[in-house]
C-alpha positions, 0 to 999 in steps of 0.5 A: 957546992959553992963555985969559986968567984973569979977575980979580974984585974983593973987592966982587965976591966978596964980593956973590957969596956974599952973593948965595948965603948970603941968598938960598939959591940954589944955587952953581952956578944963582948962578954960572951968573946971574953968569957966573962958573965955579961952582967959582970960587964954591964956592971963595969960599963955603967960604972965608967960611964958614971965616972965619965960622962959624954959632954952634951952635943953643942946646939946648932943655932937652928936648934937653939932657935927652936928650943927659944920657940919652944920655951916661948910657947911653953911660958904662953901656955903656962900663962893662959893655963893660970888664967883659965884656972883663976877664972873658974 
């Protein structure tokens, strides 16, 4: 015999991933408390995460410096790689 699917409210929903995103639980231990199946809030939490992005830490100036190297030294290598192929 077929079970019943349950229905959640959006506040439901809603309180459920907040539950998760503020206090750092993991989904299923959050799940698990509120009874509810953990891939059901995985699912609501990756849907808000979707709709909601974090914005990208800000590089510190040291970090800006070294991704400035980094980029530098991946234009030379690019550069000598063609110049190895176009001499073989």
């Amino acid at each position: 015999m077929a079970e019943r699917r349950r229905k959640f409210s959006p506040q439901f929903k809603a309180e459920a991933v907040q539950l998760v995103i503020e206090t750092g639980k993991p989904i299923a231990e959050v799940a698990r408390d509120l009874g509810v199946n953990d891939g059901t809030l995985g699912n609501w939490v990756k849907a808000w995460r979707d709709a909601n992005p974090e914005p990208e830490p800000k590089l510190s100036p040291v970090e800006r410096a070294r991704m400035r190297e980094l980029e530098d030294e991946i234009r030379r290598l690019r550069m000598e790689n063609e110049l190895t192929r176009k001499s073989a």
